[in-house]
N, C-alpha and C positions, 0 to 999 in steps of 0.2 A: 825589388823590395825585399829585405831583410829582416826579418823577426828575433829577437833575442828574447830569452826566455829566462827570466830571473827565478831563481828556486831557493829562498831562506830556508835554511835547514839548522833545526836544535834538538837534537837526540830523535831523530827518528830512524833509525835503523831499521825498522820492521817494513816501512813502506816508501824509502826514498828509492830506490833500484826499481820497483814497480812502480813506481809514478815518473821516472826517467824513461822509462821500456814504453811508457804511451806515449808519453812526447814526442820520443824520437821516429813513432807512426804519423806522424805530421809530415805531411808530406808539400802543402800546398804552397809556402816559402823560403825560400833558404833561409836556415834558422842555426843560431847558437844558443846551446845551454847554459849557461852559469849558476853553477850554485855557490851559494855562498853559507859554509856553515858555521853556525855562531857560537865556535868552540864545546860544539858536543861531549859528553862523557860518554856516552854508551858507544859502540862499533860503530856510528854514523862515518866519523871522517876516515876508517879503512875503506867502508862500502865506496864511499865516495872518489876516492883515490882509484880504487877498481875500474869503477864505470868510467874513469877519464882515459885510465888505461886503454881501455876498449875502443873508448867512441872517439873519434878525435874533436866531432862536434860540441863534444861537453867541456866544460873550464871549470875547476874546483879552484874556490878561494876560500883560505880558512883565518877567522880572525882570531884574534889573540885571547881576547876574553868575552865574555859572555855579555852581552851591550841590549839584546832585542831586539825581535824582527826589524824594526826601525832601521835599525843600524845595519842589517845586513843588505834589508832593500834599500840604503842611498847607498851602498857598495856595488849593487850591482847597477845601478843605475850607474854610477859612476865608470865602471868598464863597458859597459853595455856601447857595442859597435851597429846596431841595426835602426834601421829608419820605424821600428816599430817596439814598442816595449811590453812584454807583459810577462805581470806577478803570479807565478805556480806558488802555489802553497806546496810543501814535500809530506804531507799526508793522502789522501787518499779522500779526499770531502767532495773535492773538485776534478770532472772530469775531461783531460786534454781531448776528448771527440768533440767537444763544445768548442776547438778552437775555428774551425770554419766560419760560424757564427758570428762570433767575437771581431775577426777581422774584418770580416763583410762592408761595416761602415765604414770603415777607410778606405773599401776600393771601390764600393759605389758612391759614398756622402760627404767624402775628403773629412770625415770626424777628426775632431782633436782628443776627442778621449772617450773611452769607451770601457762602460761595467757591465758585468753579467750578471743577471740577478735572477736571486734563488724565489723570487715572488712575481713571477711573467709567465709562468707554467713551461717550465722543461719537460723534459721526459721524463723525469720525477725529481721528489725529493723525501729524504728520511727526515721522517715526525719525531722532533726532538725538543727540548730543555723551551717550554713555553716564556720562562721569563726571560731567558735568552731574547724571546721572539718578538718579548713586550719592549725591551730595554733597545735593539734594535730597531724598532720602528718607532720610538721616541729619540736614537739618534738620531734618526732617518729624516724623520720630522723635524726636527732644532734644524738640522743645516739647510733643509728645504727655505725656512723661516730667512734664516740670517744671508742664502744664496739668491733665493728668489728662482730655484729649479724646481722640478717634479718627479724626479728620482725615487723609487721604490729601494731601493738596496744598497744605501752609503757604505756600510761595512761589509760588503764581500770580498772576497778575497781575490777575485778576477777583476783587473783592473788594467787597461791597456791605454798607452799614452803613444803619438807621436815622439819620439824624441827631441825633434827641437822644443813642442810642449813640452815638457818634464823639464828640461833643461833651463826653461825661464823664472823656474822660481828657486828660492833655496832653502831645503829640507833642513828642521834641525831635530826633530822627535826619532829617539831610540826606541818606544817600545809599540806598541798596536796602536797607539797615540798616529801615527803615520798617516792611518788612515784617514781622517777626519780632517790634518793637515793637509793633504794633498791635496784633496777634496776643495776645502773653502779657499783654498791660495790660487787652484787652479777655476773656479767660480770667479774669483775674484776680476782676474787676470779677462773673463769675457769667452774664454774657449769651448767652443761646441762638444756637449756630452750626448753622448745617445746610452742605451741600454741594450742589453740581448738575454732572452732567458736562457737559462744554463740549469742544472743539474744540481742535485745537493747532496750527499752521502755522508750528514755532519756527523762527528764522532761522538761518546760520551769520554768522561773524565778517565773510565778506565782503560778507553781504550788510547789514552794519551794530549786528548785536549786539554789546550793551555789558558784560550782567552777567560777571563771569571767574570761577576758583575762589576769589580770594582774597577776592573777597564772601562766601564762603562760612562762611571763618573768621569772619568779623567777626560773621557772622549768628551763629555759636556764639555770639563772646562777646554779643551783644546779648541773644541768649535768655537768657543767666544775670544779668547785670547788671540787665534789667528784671523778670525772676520774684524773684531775690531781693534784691536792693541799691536797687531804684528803687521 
C-alpha cells in the first residue's frame, strides 16, 4: 500500500522544509510527496525546488497563477499515484506523527475516508481565535444536518481518502470552499467516514494564517449548493 502526501503551498517559506523533514520520518508506507505550490511570491518555490533536489520521494508542481488551495489539492489529486491520499497543509498547525493514527482505519476498518480532528483530544491543541471555533462547529453542524453523519471536525485540514474514493466524484471549488465540497459529494456517494484525533498548533494571522470568517459563509453556501443543487 502506497501513501501520497499532497502538500498545497502559498508563500510559506518559513515552514515548508520543516514540515517536509517530518514527513519524510514516516516511515510505515511507501509514500510520495507532492507539493503543489500555488505560484508563491516570497522564496517558497526556490525552498521547494531544494527539497526535490534532495529527496527523490518529493515531486514539486508549480502553477501558473494564484487559483487557491482548491485548485492545488484537485492538482495533487490529480497526479497522486498511491492507493491512499492525504492533504498536508505546508504550515506547521498539523502534525505528520499523527500519520499512524490516520491510516489505522484503512488497515484495520477498510475506511473509505478518513479525518482527524482537532476536538477527540490529541496530545494537545493551541487555544486559539474563539469565533474561528464558533463559525466551525456551525459548519460542522449544517453538513452533519444535510449528511445525516456525526462528524466533530468538517474543516480540518487532515483528510485522507482511498483513491478510487476521491476519484468518483468531480471537484470544482478553487478556494477553502474544497472542503465542504468534498465532504457532502463524498456523504453523498454512501462512503464510510471514521475520525481520529490529531494535534492542533493553529497559527494566528501574524504568524501567516490565511482562512478568515468570510470563508465561512461561502462554506454555508457550498454545503447547500453541493448537497442539493449539484
Amino acid at each position: 500500500m502506497k501513501l501520497s502526501i499532497i502538500i498545497p503551498c502559498f508563500n510559506e517559506e518559513k515552514t515548508i522544509e520543516q514540515v517536509v523533514n517530518k514527513v519524510l520520518k514516516f516511515k510505515t508506507l511507501e509514500k510520495e510527496i507532492l507539493i503543489i505550490d500555488d505560484c508563491s511570491v516570497d522564496n517558497s518555490r526556490e525552498i521547494i525546488k531544494k527539497i526535490s533536489n534532495l529527496n527523490t520521494s518529493v515531486k514539486c508542481f508549480f502553477q501558473d497563477k494564484n487559483l487557491g488551495k482548491g485548485s492545488a489539492i484537485r492538482k495533487g489529486f490529480e497526479v497522486a499515484t498511491g492507493d491512499i491520499l492525504l492533504i498536508q497543509d505546508a504550515d506547521l498547525e498539523y502534525d505528520p506523527s499523527d500519520y499512524d493514527k490516520l491510516i489505522l482505519p484503512f488497515l484495520e476498518a477498510d475506511a473509505d475516508v478518513v479525518y482527524g480532528s482537532r476536538f477527540l483530544g490529541g496530545k494537545y491543541v493551541r487555544l486559539h481565535f474563539f469565533w474561528h471555533y464558533v463559525a466551525n462547529k456551525i459548519l460542522t453542524l449544517i453538513t452533519n444536518i444535510v449528511t445525516n453523519l456525526n462528524m466533530t471536525d468538517m474543516e480540518t485540514g487532515y483528510k485522507l481518502f482511498k483513491k478510487k474514493t476521491i476519484e468518483s466524484i468531480t471537484l470544482k471549488e478553487n478556494s477553502f470552499s474544497i472542503e465542504p465540497e468534498i465532504t457532502v459529494k463524498l456523504a453523498k456517494k454512501g462512503y464510510s467516514f471514521y475520525e481520529v484525533p490529531i494535534s492542533y498548533k493553529g497559527r494566528s494571522y501574524q504568524e501567516g494564517k490565511k482562512i478568515t470568517l468570510k470563508d465561512a459563509f461561502i462554506a454555508i453556501y457550498c454545503i447547500i449548493k453541493y448537497r442539493f443543487f449539484d
